[in-house]
C-alpha positions, -999 to 999 in steps of 0.1 A, spaced: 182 -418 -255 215 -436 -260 239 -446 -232 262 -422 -241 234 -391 -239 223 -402 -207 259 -404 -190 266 -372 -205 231 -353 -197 231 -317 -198 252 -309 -168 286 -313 -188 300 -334 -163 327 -353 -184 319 -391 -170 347 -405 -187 375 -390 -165 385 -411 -139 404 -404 -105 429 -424 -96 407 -439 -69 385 -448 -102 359 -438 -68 324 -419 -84 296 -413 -65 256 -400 -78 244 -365 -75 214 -344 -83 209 -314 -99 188 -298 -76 171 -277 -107 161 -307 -124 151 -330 -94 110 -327 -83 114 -353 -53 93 -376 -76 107 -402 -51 112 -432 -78 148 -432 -74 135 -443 -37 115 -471 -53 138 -480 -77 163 -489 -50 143 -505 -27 129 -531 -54 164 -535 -66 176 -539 -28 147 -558 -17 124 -569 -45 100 -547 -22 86 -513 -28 96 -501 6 115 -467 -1 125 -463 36 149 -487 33 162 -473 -4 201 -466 -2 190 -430 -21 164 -406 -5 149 -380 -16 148 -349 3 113 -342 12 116 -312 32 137 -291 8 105 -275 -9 128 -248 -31 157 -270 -35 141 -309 -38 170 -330 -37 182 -368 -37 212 -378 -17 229 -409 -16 265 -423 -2 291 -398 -14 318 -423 -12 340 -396 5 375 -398 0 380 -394 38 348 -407 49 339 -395 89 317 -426 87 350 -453 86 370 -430 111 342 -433 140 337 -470 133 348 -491 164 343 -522 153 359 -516 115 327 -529 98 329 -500 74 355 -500 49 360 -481 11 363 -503 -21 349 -496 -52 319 -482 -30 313 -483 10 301 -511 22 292 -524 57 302 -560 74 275 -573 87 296 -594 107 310 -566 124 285 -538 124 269 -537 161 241 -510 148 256 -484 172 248 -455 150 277 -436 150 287 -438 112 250 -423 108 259 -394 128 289 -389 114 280 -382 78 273 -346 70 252 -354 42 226 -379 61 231 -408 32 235 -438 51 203 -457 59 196 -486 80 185 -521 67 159 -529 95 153 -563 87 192 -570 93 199 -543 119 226 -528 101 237 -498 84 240 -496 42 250 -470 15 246 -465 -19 267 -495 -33 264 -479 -66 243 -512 -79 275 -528 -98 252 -561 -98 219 -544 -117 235 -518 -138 215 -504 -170 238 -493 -200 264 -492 -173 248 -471 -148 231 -474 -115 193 -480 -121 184 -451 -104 206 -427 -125 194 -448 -156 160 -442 -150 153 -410 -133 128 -394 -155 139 -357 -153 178 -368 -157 187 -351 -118 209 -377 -111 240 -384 -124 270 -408 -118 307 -386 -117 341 -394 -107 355 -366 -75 375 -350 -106 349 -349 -127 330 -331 -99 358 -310 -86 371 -299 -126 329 -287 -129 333 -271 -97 366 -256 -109 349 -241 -141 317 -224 -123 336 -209 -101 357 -194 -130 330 -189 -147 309 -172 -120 327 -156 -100 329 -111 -96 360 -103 -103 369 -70 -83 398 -52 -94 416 -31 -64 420 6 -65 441 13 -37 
């Protein structure tokens, strides 16, 4: 499979479109994913040359029996997580990322995500997210996207995702014509 066939994979998510934020974030397609958990693995070796998928940046959901699904950092444009933040240790670049300097492991940003995707480092008592792996990429992906072996995950832009979102909803949705 080429580079181009696995950015691209069968969910017609156009990759190449950028925001102006350039921000993207990785998602699953819930009717591909099987919670094989080796996107958990793959992170956590990458992370910490360790096979300890508690600590992986992605997780994958093993309580959602019909709907297995892997969930990592959103990158949210207006991320909860930065707005609760006393000390400022959480701030939006290219990805999230978390100041250890700063970070006083009080927990709040954890709580404050709706979609439960940061994770704690428990060797350094602080919080981490999906960083997007711009170090260990793999035909410019993050390895977990690269490598998932049902092609579930997928790196998009927030346009990408909203213009998909866009076009399922046109066309999906029941059109009722009003008789009055």
């Amino acid at each position: 499979m080429s580079a181009q066939q696995v950015r691209n994979h069968k969910n017609g998510v156009n990759q190449e479109k950028k925001n102006p934020s350039g921000k993207t974030l990785i998602i699953c397609d819930f009717t591909k994913c099987n919670a094989c958990y080796l996107c958990e693995y793959i992170c956590s070796l990458i992370k910490y040359n360790q096979m300890r998928p508690f600590l992986a940046r992605i997780k994958a959901d093993k309580h959602a029996v019909e709907f297995p699904i892997a969930i990592a950092c959103r990158q949210c444009e207006d991320a909860p997580c930065i707005k609760v933040c006393s000390t400022e240790a959480l701030s939006m670049g290219d990805a999230l990322t978390c100041d250890p300097e700063k970070c006083t492991f009080c927990g709040w940003c954890i709580d404050a995500c709706p979609f439960g995707a940061l994770n704690v480092d428990y060797d350094t008592k602080k919080v981490v997210a999906c960083d997007l792996c711009p170090e260990n990429r793999i035909d410019d992906l993050p390895p977990c996207v690269a490598l998932c072996p049902r092609e579930a995950l997928s790196e998009v832009t927030w346009d990408s995702l909203r213009e998909k979102s866009k076009e399922h909803l046109q066309d999906n949705l029941l059109m009722v014509e009003y008789k009055g």
